[in-house]
VEXLOGU-289215 format. One record per residue (C-alpha): residue number from 0; residue in three letters; chain; x, y, z. Coordinates in nm, 3 decimals, padded with zeros to 5 digits. Example, Ala and Ser with C-alpha at 12.3 -4.5 7.8 and 13.67 -1.06 7.14 Angstrom:
REM VEXLOGU-289215
<atom zator="0" kolvex="ALA" tikol="A" u="01.230" v="-00.450" w="00.780"/>
<atom zator="1" kolvex="SER" tikol="A" u="01.367" v="-00.106" w="00.714"/>
This chain:
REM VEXLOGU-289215
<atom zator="0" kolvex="UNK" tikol="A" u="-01.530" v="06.438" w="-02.304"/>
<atom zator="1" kolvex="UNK" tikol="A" u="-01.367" v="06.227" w="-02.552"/>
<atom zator="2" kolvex="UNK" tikol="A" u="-01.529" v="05.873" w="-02.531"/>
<atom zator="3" kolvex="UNK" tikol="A" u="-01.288" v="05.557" w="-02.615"/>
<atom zator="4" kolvex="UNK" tikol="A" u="-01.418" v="05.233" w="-02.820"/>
<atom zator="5" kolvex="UNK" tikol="A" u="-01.298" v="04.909" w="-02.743"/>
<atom zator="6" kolvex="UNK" tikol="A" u="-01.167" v="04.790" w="-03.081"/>
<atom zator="7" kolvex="UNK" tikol="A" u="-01.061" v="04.406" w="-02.981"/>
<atom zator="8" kolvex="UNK" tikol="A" u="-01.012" v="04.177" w="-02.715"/>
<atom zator="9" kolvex="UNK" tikol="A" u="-00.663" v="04.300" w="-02.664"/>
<atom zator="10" kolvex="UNK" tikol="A" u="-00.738" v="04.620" w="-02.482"/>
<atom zator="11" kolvex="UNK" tikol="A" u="-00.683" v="04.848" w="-02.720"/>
<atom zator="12" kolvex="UNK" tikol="A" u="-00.825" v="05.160" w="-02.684"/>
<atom zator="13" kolvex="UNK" tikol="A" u="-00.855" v="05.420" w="-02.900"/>
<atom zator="14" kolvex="UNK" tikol="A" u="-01.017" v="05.758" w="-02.901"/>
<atom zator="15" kolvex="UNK" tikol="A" u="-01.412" v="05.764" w="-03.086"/>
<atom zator="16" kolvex="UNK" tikol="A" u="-01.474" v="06.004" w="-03.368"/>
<atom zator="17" kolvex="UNK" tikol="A" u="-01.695" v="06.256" w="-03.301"/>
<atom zator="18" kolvex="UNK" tikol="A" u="-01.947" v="06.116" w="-03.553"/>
<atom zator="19" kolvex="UNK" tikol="A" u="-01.911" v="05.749" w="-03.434"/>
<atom zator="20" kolvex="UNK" tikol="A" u="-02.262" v="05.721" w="-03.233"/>
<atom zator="21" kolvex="UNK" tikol="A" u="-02.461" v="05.726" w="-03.634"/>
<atom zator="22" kolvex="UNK" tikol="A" u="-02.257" v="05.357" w="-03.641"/>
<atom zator="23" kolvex="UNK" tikol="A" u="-02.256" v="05.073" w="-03.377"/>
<atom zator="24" kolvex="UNK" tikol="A" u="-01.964" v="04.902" w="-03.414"/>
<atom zator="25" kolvex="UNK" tikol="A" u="-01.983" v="04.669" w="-03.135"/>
<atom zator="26" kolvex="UNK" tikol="A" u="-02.298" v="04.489" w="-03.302"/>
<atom zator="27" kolvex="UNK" tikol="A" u="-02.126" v="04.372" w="-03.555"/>
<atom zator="28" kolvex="UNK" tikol="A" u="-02.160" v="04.621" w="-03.818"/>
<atom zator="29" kolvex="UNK" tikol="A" u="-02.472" v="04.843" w="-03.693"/>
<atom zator="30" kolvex="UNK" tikol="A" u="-02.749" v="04.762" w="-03.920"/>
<atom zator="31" kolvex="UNK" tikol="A" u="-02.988" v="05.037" w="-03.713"/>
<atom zator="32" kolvex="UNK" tikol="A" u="-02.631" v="05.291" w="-03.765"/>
<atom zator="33" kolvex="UNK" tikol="A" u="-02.594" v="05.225" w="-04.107"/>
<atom zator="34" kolvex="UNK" tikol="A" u="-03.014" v="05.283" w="-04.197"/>
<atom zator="35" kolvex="UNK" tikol="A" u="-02.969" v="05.636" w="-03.997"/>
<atom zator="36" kolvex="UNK" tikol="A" u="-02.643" v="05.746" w="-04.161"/>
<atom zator="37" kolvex="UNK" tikol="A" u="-02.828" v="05.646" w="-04.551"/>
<atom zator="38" kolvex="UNK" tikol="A" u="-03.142" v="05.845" w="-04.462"/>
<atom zator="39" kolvex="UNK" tikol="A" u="-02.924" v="06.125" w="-04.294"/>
<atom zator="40" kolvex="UNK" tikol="A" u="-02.705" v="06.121" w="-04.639"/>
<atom zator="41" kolvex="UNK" tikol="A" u="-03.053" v="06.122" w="-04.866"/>
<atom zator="42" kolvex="UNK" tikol="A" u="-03.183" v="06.399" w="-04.701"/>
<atom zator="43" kolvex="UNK" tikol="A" u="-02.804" v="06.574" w="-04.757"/>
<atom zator="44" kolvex="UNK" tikol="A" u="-02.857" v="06.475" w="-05.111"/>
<atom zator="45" kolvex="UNK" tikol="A" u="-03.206" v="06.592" w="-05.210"/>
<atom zator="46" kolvex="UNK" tikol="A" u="-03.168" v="06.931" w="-05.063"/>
<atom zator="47" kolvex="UNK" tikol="A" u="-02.781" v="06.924" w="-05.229"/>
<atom zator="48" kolvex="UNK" tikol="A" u="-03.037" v="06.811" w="-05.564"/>
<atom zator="49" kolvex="UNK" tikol="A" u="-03.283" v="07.112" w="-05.467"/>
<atom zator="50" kolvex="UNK" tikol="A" u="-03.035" v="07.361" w="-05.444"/>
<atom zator="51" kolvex="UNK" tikol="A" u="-02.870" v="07.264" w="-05.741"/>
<atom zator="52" kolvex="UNK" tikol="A" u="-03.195" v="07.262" w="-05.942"/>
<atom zator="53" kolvex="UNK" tikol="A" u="-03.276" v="07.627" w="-05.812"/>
<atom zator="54" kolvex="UNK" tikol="A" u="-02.943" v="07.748" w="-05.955"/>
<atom zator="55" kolvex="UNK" tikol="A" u="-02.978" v="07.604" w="-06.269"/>
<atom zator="56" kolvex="UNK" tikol="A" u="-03.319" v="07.731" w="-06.287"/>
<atom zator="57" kolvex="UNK" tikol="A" u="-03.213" v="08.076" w="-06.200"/>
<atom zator="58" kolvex="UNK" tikol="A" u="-02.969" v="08.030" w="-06.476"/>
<atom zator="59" kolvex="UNK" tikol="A" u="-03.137" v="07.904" w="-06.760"/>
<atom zator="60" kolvex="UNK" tikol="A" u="-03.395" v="08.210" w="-06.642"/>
<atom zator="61" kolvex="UNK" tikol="A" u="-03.113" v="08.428" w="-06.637"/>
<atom zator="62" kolvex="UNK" tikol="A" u="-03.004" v="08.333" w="-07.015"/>
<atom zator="63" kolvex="UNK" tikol="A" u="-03.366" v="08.335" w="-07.153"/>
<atom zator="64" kolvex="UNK" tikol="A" u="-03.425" v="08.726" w="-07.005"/>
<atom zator="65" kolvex="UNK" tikol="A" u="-03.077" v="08.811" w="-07.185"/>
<atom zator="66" kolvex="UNK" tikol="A" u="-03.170" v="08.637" w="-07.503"/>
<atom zator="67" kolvex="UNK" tikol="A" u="-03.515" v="08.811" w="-07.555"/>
<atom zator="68" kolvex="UNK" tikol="A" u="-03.358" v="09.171" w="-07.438"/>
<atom zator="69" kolvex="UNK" tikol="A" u="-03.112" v="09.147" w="-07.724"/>
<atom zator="70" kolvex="UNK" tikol="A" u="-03.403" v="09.029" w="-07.945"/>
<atom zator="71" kolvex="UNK" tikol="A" u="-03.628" v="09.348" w="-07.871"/>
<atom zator="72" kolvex="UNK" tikol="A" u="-03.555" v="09.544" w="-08.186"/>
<atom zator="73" kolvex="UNK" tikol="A" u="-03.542" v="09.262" w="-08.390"/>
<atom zator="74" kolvex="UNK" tikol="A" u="-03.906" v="09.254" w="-08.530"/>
<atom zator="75" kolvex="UNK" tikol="A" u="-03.933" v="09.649" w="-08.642"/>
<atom zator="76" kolvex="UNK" tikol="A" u="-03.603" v="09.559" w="-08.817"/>
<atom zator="77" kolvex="UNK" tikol="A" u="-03.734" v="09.337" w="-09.009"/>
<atom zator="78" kolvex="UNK" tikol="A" u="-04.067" v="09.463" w="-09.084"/>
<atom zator="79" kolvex="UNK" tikol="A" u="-03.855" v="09.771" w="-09.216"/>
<atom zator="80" kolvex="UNK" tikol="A" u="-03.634" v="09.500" w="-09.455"/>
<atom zator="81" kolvex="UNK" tikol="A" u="-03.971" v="09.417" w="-09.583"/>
<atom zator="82" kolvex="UNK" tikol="A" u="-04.114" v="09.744" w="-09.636"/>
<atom zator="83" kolvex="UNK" tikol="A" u="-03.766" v="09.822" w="-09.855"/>
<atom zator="84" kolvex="UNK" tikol="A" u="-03.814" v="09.499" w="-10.067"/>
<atom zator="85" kolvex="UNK" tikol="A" u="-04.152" v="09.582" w="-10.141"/>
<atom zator="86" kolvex="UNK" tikol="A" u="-04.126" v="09.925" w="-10.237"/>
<atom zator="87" kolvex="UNK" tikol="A" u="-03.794" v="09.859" w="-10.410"/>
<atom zator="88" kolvex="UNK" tikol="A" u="-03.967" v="09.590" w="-10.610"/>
<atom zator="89" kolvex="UNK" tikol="A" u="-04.260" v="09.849" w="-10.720"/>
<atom zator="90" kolvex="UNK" tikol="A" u="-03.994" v="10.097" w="-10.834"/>
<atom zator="91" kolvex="UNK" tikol="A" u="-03.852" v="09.777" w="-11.045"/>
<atom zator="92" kolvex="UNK" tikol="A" u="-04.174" v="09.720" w="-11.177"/>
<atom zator="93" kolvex="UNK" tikol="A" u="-04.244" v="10.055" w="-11.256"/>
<atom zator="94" kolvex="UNK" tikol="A" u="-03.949" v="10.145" w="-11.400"/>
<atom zator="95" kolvex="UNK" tikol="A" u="-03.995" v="09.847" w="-11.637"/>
<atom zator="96" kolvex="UNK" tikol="A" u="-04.348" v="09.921" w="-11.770"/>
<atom zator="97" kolvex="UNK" tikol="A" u="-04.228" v="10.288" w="-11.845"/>
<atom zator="98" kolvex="UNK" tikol="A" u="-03.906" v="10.181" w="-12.014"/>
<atom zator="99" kolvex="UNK" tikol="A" u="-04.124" v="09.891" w="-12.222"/>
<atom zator="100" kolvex="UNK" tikol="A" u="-04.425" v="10.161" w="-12.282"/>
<atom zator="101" kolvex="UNK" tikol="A" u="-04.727" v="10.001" w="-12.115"/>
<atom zator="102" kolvex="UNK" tikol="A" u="-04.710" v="10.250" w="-11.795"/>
<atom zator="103" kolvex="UNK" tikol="A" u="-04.736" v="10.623" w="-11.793"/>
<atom zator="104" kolvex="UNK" tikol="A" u="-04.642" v="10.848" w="-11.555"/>
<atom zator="105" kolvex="UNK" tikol="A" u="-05.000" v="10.962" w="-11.503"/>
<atom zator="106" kolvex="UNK" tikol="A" u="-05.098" v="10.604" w="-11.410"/>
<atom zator="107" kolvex="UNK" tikol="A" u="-04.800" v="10.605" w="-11.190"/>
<atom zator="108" kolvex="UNK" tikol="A" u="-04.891" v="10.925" w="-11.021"/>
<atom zator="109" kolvex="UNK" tikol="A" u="-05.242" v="10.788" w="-10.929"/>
<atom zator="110" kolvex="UNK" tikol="A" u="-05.069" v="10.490" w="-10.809"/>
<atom zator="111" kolvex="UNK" tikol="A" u="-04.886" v="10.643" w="-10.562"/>
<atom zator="112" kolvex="UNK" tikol="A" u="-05.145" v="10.909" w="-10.451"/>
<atom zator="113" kolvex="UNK" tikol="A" u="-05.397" v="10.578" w="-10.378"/>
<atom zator="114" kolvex="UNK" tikol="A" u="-05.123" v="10.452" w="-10.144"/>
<atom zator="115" kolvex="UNK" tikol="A" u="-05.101" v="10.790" w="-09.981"/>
């Protein structure tokens, strides 16, 4: 079933293409051809468009789930970098009052049980 289109007044004849009935030719162009083959070619590009927004979706998702995963243990490692700066800044300070003579070692002993 392979339908032939008259291309001039010469009589030749050649065979159509298979997608040859989305454009009149013999009108001079197809104007109603050429409207159905745009709107058949937006609707291949917005769900091209949708698809491609899903995946990139899915990826950026994809990245975001793998960023905060890695970032799990993060937070009690540095709450336990602050604990060490603090308590290595008390033994500084301590350490400096009883070297100078204003501290004791009694008033550091009830310092540390009140923290206790």
């Amino acid at each position: 079933m392979v339908k032939v289109l008259k291309i001039s007044n010469r009589g030749l004849h050649l065979p159509q293409p298979p997608c040859s009935h989305l454009i009149n030719v013999e009108k001079g162009g197809g104007g109603e051809g050429k409207e159905r083959m745009r709107k058949i070619m937006k609707t291949i590009q917005s769900k091209l468009a949708v698809i491609f927004g899903v995946f990139l979706a899915l990826g950026v998702a994809g990245i975001v789930i793998v960023t905060l995963s890695s970032q799990k243990n993060d937070g009690t490692v540095i709450n336990l970098a602050g604990k060490q700066r603090m308590l290595t800044q008390k033994m500084s300070k301590e350490s400096l009052a009883l070297s100078q003579g204003t501290g004791s070692k009694e008033s550091l002993q009830k310092k540390d049980s009140q923290l206790i």
